[in-house]
VMD Tcl script that draws the C-alpha trace (Angstrom):
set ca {
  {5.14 13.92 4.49}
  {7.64 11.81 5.48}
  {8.77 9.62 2.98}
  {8.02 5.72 4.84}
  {4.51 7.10 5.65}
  {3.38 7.06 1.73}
  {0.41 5.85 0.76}
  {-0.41 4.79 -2.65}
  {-2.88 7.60 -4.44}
  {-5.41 4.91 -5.09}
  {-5.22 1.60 -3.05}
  {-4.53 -1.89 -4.74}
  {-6.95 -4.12 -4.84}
  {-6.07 -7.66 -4.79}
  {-8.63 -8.14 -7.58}
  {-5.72 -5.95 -9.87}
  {-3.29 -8.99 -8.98}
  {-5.76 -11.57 -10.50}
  {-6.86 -10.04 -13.76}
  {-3.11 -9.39 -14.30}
  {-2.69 -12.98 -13.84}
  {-5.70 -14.34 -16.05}
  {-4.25 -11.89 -18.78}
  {-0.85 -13.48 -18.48}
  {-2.03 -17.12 -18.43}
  {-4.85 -16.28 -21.26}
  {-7.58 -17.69 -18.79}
  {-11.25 -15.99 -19.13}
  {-12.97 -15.09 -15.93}
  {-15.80 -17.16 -16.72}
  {-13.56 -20.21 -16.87}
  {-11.67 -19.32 -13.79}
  {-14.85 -19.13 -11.94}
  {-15.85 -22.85 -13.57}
  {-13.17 -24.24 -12.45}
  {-12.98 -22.69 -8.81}
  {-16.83 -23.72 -8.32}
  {-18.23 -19.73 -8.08}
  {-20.53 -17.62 -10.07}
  {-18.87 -15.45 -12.70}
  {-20.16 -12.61 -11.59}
  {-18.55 -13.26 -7.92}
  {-15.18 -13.44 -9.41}
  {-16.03 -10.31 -11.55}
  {-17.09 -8.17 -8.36}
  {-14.03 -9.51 -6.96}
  {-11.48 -8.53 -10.11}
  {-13.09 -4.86 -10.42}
  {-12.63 -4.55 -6.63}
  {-16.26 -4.23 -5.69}
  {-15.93 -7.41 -3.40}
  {-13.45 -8.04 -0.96}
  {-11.30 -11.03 -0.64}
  {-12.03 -13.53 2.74}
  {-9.91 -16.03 4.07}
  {-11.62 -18.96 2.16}
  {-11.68 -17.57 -1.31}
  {-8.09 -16.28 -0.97}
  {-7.28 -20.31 -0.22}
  {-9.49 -21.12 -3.54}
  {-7.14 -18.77 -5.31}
  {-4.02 -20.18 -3.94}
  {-5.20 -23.13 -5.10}
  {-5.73 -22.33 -8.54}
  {-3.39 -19.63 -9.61}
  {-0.43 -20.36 -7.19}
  {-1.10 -16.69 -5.63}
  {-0.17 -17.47 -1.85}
  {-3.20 -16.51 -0.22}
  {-1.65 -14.73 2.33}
  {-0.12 -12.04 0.10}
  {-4.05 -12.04 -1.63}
  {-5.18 -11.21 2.24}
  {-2.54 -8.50 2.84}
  {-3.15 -7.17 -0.24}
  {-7.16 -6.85 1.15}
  {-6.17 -5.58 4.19}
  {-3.82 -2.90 3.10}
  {-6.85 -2.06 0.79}
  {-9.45 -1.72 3.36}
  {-6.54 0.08 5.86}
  {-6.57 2.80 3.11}
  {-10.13 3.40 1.95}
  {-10.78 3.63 5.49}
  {-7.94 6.23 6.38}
  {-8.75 8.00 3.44}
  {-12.38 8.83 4.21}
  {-12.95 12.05 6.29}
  {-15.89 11.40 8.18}
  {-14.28 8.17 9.56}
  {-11.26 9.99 10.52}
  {-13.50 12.67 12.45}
  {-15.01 10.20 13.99}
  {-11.74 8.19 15.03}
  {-10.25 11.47 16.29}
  {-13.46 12.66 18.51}
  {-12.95 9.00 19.64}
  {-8.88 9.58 20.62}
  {-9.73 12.66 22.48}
  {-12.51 11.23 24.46}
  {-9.86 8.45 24.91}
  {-7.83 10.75 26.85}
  {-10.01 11.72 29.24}
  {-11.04 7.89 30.31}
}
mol new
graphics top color blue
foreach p $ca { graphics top sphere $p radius 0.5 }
foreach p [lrange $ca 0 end-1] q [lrange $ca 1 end] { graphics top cylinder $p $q radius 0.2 }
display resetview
């Protein structure tokens, strides 16, 4: 493998990014949530990477922890990028798709 083409073994999920920084700042999820106006367990499906990140909560969390939200969103999409590479069946599928491709 070429050594620019690496891919993480496990993807980051931006949720990693925001424990780390409630640990830092000694901030409980619970009052994080409180504070940015969600349910706790929203912000905990979020922080054990069950739940994606969108546009609008990424801007919450810019708000809050000073995390610009466009590294929160990169981090998401880099995420999905990789889950979605890394399962087989999708990647069947896109390269039945490429081939057909060719033929158009």
């Amino acid at each position: 493998m070429i050594a620019n083409n690496l891919t993480p073994f496990e993807p980051t999920h931006p949720g990693e990014l925001i424990k780390d920084e409630l640990e830092e700042r000694n901030l409980t999820q619970a009052k994080l949530a409180e504070s940015i106006g969600v349910k706790p367990s929203l912000l905990n499906e979020i922080i054990k990477g069950k739940r994606g990140i969108n546009t609008e909560m990424a801007l919450i969390l810019e708000a809050a922890l000073n995390i610009p939200a466009d590294l929160l969103l990169n981090l998401q999409n880099d995420y999905n990028m990789q889950v979605a590479k890394s399962d087989v069946t999708f990647m069947e599928r896109l390269s039945s798709i490429r081939k057909i491709a060719v033929a158009l």
